[in-house]
C-alpha positions as a Markdown table, in Angstrom:
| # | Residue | x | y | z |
|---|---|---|---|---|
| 1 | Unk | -80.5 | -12.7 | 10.9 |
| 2 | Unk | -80.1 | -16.5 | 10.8 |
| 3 | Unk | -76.9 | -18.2 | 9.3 |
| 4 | Unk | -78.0 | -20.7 | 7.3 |
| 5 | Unk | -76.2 | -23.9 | 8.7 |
| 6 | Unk | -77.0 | -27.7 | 7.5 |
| 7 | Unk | -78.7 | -29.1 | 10.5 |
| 8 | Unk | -77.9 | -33.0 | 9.6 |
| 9 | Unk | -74.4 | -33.3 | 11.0 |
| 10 | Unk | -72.3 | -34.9 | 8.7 |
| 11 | Unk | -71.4 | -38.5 | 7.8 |
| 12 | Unk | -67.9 | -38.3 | 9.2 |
| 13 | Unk | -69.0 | -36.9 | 12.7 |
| 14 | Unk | -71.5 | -39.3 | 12.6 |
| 15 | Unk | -69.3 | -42.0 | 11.9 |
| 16 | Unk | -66.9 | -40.9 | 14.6 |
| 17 | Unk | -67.0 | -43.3 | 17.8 |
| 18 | Unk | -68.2 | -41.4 | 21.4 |
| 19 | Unk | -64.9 | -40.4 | 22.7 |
| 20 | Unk | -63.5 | -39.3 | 19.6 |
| 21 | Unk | -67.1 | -37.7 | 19.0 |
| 22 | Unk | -67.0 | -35.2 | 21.9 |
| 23 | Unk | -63.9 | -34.4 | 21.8 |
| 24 | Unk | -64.2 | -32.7 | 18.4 |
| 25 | Unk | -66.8 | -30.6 | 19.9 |
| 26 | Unk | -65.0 | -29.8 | 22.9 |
| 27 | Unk | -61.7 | -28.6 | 20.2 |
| 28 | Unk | -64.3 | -26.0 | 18.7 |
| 29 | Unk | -66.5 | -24.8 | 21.5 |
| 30 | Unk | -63.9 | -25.1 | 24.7 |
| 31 | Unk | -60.4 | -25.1 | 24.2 |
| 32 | Unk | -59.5 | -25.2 | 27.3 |
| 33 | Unk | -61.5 | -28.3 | 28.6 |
| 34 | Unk | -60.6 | -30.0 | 25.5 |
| 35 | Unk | -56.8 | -29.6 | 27.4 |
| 36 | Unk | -58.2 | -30.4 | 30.5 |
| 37 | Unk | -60.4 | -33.6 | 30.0 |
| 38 | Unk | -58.3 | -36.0 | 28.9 |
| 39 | Unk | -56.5 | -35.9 | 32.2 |
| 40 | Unk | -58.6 | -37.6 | 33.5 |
| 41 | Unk | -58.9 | -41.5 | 33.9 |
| 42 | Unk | -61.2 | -42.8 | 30.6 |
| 43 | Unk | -64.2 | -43.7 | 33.2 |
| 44 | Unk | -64.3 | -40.5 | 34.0 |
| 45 | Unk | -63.3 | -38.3 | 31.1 |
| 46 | Unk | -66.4 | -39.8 | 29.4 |
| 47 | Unk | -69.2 | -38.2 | 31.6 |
| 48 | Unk | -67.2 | -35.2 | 32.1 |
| 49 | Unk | -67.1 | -34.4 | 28.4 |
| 50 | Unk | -70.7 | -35.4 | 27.9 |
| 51 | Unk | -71.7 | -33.4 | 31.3 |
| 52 | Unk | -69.7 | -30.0 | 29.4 |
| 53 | Unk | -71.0 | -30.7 | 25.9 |
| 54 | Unk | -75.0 | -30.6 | 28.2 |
| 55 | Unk | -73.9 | -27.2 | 29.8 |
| 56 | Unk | -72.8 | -25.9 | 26.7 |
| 57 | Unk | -76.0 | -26.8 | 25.0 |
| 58 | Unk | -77.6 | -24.5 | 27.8 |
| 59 | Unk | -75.4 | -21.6 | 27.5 |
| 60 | Unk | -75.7 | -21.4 | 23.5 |
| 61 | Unk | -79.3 | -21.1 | 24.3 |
| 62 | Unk | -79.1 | -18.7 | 27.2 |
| 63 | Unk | -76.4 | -16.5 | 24.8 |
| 64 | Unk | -77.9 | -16.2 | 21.6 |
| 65 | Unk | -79.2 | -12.7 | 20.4 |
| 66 | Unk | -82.2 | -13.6 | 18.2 |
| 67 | Unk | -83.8 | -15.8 | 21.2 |
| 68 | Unk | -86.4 | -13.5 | 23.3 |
| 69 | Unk | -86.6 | -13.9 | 26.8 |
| 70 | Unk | -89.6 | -16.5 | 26.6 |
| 71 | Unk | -87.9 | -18.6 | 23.9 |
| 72 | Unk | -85.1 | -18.8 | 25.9 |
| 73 | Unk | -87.0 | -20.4 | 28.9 |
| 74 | Unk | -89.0 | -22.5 | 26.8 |
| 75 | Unk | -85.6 | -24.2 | 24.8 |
| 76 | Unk | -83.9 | -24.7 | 28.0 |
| 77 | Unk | -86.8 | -26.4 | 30.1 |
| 78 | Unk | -87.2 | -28.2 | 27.0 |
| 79 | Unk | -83.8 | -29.6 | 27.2 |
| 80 | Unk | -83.5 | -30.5 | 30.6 |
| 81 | Unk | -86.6 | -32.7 | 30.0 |
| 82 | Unk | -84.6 | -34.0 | 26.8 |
| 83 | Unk | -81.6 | -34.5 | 29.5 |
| 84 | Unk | -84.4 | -36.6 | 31.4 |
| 85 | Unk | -85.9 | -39.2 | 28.7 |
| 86 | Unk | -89.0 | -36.8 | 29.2 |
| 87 | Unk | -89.0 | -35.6 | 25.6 |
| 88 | Unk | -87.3 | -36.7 | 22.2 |
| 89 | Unk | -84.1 | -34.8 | 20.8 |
| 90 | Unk | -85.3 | -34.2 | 17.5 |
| 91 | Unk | -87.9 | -31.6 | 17.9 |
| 92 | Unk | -85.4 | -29.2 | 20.0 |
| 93 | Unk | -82.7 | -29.6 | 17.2 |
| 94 | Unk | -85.2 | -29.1 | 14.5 |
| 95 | Unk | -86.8 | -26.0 | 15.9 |
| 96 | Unk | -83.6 | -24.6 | 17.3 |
| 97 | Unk | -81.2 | -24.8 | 14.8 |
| 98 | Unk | -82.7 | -22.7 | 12.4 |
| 99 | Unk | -83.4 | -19.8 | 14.9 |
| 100 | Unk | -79.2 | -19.6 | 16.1 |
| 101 | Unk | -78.0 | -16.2 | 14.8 |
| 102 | Unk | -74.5 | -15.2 | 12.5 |
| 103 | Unk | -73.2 | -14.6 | 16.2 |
| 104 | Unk | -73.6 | -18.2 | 17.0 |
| 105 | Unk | -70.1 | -19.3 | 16.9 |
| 106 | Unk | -70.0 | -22.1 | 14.2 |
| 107 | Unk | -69.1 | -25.0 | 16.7 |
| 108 | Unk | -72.0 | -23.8 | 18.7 |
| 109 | Unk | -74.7 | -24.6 | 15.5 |
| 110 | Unk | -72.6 | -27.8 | 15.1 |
| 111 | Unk | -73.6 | -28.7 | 18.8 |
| 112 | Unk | -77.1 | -27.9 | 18.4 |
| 113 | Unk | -76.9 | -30.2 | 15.5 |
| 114 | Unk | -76.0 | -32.9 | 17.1 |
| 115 | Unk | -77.8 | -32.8 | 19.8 |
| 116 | Unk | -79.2 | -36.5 | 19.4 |
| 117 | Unk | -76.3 | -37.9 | 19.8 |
| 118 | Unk | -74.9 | -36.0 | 22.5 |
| 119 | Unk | -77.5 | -36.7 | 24.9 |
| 120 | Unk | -77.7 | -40.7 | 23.1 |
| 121 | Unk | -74.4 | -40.8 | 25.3 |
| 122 | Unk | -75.9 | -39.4 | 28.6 |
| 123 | Unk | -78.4 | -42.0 | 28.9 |
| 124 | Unk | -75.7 | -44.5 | 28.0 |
| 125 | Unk | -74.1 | -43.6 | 31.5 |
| 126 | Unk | -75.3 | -45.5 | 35.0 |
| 127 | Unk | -78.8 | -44.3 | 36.4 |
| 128 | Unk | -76.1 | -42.3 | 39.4 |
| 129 | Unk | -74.2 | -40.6 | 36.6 |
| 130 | Unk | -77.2 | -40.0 | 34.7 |
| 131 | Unk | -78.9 | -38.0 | 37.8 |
| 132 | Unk | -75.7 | -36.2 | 38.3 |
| 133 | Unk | -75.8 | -34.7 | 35.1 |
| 134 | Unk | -79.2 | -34.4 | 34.5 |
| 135 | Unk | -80.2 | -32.1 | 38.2 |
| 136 | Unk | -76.7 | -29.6 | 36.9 |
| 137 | Unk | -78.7 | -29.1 | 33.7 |
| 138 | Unk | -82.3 | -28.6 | 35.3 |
| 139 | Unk | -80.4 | -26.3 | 37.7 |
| 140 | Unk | -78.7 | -24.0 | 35.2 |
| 141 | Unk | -81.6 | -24.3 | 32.5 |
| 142 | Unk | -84.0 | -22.7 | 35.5 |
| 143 | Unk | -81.2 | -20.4 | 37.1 |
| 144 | Unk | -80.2 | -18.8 | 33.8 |
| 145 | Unk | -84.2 | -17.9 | 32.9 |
| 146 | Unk | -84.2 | -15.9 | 36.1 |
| 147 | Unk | -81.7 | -13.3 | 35.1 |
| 148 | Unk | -83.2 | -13.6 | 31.5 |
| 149 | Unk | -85.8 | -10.8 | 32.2 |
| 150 | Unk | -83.4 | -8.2 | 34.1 |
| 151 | Unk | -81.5 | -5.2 | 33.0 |
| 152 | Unk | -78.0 | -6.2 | 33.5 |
| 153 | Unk | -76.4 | -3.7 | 32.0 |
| 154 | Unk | -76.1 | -1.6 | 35.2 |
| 155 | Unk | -75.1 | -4.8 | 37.1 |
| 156 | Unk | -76.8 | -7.0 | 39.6 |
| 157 | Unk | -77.7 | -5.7 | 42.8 |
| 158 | Unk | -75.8 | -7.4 | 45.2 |
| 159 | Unk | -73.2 | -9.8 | 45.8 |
| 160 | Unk | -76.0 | -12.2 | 46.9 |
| 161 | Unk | -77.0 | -11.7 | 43.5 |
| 162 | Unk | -73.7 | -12.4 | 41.9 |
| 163 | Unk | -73.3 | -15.7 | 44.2 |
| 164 | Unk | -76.7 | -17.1 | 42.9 |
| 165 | Unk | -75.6 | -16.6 | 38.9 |
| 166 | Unk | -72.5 | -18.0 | 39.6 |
| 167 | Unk | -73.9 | -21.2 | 41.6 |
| 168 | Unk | -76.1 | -21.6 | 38.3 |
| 169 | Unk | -73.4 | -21.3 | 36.0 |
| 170 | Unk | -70.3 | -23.0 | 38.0 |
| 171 | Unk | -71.2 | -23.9 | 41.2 |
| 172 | Unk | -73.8 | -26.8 | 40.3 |
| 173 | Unk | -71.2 | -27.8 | 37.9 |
| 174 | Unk | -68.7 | -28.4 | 41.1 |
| 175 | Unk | -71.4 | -30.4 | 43.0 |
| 176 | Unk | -72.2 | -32.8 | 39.7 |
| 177 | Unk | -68.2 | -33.5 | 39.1 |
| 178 | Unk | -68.0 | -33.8 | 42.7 |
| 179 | Unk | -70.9 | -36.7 | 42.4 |
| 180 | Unk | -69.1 | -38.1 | 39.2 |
| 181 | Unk | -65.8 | -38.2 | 40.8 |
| 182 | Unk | -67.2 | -39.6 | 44.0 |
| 183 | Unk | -69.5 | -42.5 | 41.4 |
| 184 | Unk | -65.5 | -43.3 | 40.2 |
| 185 | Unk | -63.5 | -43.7 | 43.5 |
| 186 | Unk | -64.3 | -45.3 | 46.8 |
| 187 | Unk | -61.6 | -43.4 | 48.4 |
| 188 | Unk | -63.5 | -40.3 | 47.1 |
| 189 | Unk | -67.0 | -41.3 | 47.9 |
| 190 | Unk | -65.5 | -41.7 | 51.1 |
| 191 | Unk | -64.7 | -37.8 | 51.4 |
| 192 | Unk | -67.9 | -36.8 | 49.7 |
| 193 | Unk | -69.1 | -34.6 | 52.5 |
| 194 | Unk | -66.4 | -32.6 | 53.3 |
| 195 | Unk | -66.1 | -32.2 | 48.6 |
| 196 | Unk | -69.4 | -31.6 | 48.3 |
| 197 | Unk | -69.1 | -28.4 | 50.9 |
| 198 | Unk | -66.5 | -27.0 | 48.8 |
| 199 | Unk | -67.3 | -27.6 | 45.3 |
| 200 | Unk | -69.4 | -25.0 | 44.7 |
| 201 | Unk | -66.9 | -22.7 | 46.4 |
| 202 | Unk | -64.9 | -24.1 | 43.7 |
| 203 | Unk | -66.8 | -23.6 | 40.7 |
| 204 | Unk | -67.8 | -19.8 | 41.8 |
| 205 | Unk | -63.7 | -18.9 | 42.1 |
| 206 | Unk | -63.4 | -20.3 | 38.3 |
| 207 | Unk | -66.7 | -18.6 | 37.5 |
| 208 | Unk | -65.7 | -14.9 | 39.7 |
| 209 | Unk | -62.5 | -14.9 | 37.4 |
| 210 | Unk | -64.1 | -15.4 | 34.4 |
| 211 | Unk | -66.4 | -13.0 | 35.4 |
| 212 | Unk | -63.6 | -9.9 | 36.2 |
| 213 | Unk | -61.5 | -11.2 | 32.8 |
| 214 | Unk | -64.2 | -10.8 | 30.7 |
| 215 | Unk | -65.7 | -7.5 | 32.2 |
| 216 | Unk | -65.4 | -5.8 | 29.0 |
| 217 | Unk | -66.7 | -8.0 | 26.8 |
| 218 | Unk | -69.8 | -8.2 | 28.7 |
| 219 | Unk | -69.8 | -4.5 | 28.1 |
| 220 | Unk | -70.1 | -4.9 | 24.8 |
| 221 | Unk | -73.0 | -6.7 | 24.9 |
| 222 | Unk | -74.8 | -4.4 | 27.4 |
| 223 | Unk | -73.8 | -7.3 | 30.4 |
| 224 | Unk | -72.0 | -6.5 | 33.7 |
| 225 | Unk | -72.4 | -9.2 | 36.5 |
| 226 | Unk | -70.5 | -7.0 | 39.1 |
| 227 | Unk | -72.1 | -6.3 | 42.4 |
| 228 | Unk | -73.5 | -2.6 | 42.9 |
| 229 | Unk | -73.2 | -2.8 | 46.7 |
| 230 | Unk | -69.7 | -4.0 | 46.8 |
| 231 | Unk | -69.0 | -0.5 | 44.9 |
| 232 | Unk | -71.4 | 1.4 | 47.1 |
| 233 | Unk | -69.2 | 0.3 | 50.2 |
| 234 | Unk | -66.2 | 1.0 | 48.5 |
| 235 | Unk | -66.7 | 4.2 | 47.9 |
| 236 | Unk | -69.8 | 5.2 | 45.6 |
| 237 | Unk | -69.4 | 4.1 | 42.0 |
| 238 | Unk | -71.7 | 3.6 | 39.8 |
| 239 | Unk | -71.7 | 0.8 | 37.8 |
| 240 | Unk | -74.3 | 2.7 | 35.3 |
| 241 | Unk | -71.4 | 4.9 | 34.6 |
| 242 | Unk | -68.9 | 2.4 | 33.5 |
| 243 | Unk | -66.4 | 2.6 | 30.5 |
| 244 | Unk | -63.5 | 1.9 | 29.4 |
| 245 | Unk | -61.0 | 4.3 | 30.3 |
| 246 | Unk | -62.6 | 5.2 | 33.3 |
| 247 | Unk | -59.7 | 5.6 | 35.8 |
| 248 | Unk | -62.0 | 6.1 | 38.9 |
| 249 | Unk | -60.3 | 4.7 | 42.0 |
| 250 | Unk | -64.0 | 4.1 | 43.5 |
| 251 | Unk | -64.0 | 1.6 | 40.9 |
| 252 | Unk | -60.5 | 0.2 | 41.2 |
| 253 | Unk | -61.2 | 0.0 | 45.1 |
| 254 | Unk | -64.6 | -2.5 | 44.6 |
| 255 | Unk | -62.8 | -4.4 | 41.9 |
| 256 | Unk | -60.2 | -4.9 | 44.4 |
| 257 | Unk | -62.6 | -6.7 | 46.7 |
| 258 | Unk | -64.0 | -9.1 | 44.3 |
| 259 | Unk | -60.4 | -10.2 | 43.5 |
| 260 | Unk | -60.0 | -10.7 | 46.8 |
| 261 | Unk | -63.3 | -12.7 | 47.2 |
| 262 | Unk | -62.2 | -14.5 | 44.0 |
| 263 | Unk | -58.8 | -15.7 | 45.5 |
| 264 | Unk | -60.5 | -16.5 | 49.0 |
| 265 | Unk | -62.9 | -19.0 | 47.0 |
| 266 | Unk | -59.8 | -20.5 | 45.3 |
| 267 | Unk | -58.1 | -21.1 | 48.0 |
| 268 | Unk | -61.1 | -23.3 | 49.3 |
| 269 | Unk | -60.9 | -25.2 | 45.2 |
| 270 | Unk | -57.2 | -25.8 | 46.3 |
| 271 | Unk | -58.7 | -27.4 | 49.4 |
| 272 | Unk | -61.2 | -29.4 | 47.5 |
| 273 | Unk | -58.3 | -30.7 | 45.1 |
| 274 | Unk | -56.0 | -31.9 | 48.0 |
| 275 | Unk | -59.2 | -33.9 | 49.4 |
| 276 | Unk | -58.4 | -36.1 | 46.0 |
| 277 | Unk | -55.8 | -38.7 | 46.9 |
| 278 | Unk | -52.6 | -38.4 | 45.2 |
| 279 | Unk | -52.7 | -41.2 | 43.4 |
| 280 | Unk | -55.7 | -40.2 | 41.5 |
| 281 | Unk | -53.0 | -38.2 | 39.5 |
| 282 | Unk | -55.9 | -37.4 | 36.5 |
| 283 | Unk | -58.3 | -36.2 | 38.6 |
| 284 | Unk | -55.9 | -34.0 | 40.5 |
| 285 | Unk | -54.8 | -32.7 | 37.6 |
| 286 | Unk | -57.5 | -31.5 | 36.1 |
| 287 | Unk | -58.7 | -29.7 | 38.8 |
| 288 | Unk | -55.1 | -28.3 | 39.3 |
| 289 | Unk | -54.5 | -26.8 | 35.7 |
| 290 | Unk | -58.1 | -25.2 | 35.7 |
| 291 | Unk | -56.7 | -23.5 | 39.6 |
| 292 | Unk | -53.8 | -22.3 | 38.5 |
| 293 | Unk | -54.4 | -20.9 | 35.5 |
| 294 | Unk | -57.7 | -19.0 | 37.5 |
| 295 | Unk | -55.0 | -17.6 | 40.2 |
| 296 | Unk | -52.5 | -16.7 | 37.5 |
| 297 | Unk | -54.9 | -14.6 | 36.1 |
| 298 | Unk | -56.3 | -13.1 | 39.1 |
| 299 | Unk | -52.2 | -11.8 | 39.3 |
| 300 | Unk | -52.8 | -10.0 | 35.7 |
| 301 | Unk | -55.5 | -8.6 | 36.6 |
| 302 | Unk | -54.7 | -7.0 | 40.1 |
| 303 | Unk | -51.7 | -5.4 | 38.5 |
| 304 | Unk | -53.4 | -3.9 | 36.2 |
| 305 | Unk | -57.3 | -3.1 | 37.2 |
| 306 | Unk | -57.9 | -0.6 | 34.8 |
| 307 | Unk | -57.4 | -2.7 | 32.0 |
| 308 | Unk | -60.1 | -2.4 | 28.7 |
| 309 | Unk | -59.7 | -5.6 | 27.1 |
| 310 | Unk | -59.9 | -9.2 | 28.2 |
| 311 | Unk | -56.6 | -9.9 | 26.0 |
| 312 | Unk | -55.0 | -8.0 | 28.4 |
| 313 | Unk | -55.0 | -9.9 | 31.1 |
| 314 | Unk | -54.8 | -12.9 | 29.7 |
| 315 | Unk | -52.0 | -15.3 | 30.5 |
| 316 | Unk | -49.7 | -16.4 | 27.8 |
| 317 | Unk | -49.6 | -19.9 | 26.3 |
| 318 | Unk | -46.1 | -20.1 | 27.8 |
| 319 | Unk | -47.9 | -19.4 | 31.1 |
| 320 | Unk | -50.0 | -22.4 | 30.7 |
| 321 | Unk | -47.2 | -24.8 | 30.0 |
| 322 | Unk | -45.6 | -23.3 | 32.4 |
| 323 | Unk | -48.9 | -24.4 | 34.8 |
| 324 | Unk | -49.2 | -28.0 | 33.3 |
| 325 | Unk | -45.3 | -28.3 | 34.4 |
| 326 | Unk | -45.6 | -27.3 | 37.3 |
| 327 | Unk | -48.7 | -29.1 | 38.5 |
| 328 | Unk | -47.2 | -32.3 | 37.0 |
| 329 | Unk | -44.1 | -31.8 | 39.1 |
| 330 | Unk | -46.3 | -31.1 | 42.3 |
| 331 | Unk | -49.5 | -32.9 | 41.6 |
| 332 | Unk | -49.0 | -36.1 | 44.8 |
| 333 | Unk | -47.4 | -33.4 | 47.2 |
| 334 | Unk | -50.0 | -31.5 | 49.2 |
| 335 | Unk | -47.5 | -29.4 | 50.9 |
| 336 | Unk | -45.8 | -28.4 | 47.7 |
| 337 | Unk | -48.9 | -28.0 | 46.5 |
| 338 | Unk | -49.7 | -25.2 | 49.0 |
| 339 | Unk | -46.2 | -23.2 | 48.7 |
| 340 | Unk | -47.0 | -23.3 | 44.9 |
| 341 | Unk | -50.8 | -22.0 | 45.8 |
| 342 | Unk | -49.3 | -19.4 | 48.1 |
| 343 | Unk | -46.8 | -18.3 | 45.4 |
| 344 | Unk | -48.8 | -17.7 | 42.7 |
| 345 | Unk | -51.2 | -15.4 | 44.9 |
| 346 | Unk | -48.5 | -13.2 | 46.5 |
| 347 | Unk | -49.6 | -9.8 | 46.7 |
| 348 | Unk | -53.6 | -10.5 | 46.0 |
| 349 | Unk | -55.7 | -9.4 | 48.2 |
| 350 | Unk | -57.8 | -12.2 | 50.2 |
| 351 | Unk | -61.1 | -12.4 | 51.8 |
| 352 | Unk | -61.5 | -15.7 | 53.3 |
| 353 | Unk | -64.7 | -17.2 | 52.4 |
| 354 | Unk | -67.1 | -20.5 | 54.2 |
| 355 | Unk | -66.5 | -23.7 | 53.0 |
């Protein structure tokens, strides 16, 4: 069933200026990076809203109910040639919009709307900026259409399996900030080897927490993105057999592991964020709120592994001021940076990962 939803946006969005522009649609489709953006310096911030406006364009698409498999490929191929200059706006707006179902959230069939003007600001950005953002969408658009046609609601296969979706999703997101970031500051471009190593270790401990937080929600919709083998090694569960409630310590013992995994990958974003110089006190912090609100919640849920509800393990808002404090204080000092870091993940279990 479609929710019938005006697709001209109206007159005072459209009167809005850029920044202003996106950062409307960040307050109703991303919270969180609506906190987050602003941080950083306005050369930046730009791009990075525009680049998580792009991404979220792709997910609505990859999410929505009342899209087949096929459609779904289609839209997001389309858009990535949108992304490009290859194709006009219009036509994906115009076709699309109509088709997002009453489980769209409503900011989500705002964005669609507006979809014109969104990516009228990506081609306003230099050709390097431009690339950046346009190879993380043609990335995700063709990752996300290859899980499109599995049964996921006995989980992937393997943890090979688990790190490809979450490159898609969050990894290439690492790499293109990482290329933005390094577009912005000398000093950075200067380190862009050693970054671009570590983003997307970076962008798959964000993604690995989500992931765990939001186990039973992706229930709910027949979803699980856990790893079977990590459970087979761990002592035999079956992830087909998964409820809430369950109380198996099989399970408890593989969850266990991919918190560990989780925390090994953020301690390699907490290396990527020290390879910022301090005085880029923005960019720090956004990477610093977005790490330790990821670890702090990696805490909740290790204490409490048989949780049924994302809420709870949640952290409070008080938790996130608490974060934003504390990174302020911290932000230019690497070494209090790392006490904080090893602080916050006392008691988790940790399994190194590459860089």
């Amino acid at each position: 069933m479609s929710l019938s939803i005006p697709l001209q946006p109206s007159k005072v969005i459209e009167s809005l200026n850029d920044d202003t522009f996106q950062d409307h649609l960040l307050q109703g489709v991303s919270r969180t990076f609506a906190l987050t953006i602003p941080q950083l310096p306005p050369a930046l911030a730009k791009p990075v809203a525009n680049a998580y406006l792009l991404c979220r364009i792709v997910d609505t698409i990859e999410d929505e109910v009342a899209l087949n498999s096929a459609q779904k490929r289609r839209f997001c191929h389309q858009f990535a040639d949108v992304v490009r200059a290859k194709q006009p706006p219009a036509p994906l707006k115009d076709e699309l919009g109509p088709l997002l179902s009453s489980g769209t959230l409503p900011a989500e069939h705002e964005l669609i709307s507006v979809v014109p003007r969104v990516v009228g600001i990506t081609h306003q950005f230099d050709a390097e900026q431009q690339e950046a953002l346009a190879r993380c969408v043609e990335i995700m658009a063709q990752g996300m259409a290859e899980f499109q046609d599995r049964d996921l609601s006995a989980g992937l296969a393997t943890l090979k399996e688990m790190n490809s979706y979450c490159y898609y999703v969050a990894g290439v997101v690492g790499e293109m900030l990482t290329q933005l970031f390094c577009h912005y500051s000398a000093a950075m471009a200067s380190r862009r080897e050693e970054m671009m190593r570590l983003a997307v270790s970076f962008g798959q401990g964000l993604q690995m927490t989500n992931i765990l937080k939001d186990l039973w929600d992706d229930h709910k919709r027949g979803v699980c993105w856990l790893p079977q083998d990590v459970f087979d090694r761990t002592g035999g569960f079956s992830l087909a057999e998964l409820k809430p409630g369950h109380n198996d310590p099989r399970f408890r013992a593989g969850f266990l592991e991919l918190i560990g995994i989780a925390h090994g990958h953020l301690k390699n974003a907490l290396r990527y964020t020290l390879l910022i110089p301090p005085n880029e006190t923005g960019t720090r912090e956004f990477c610093l709120w977005a790490l330790g609100m990821a670890v702090l919640t990696l805490r909740k849920i290790a204490k409490n592994p048989d949780f049924s509800a994302s809420d709870q393990v949640k952290i409070t808002r008080r938790t996130v001021k608490t974060t934003i404090a504390t990174c302020r204080i911290l932000r230019s000092s690497d070494m209090g940076l790392k006490t904080a870091f090893a602080l916050a993940g006392r008691g988790l279990p940790l399994a190194e990962q590459p860089s």
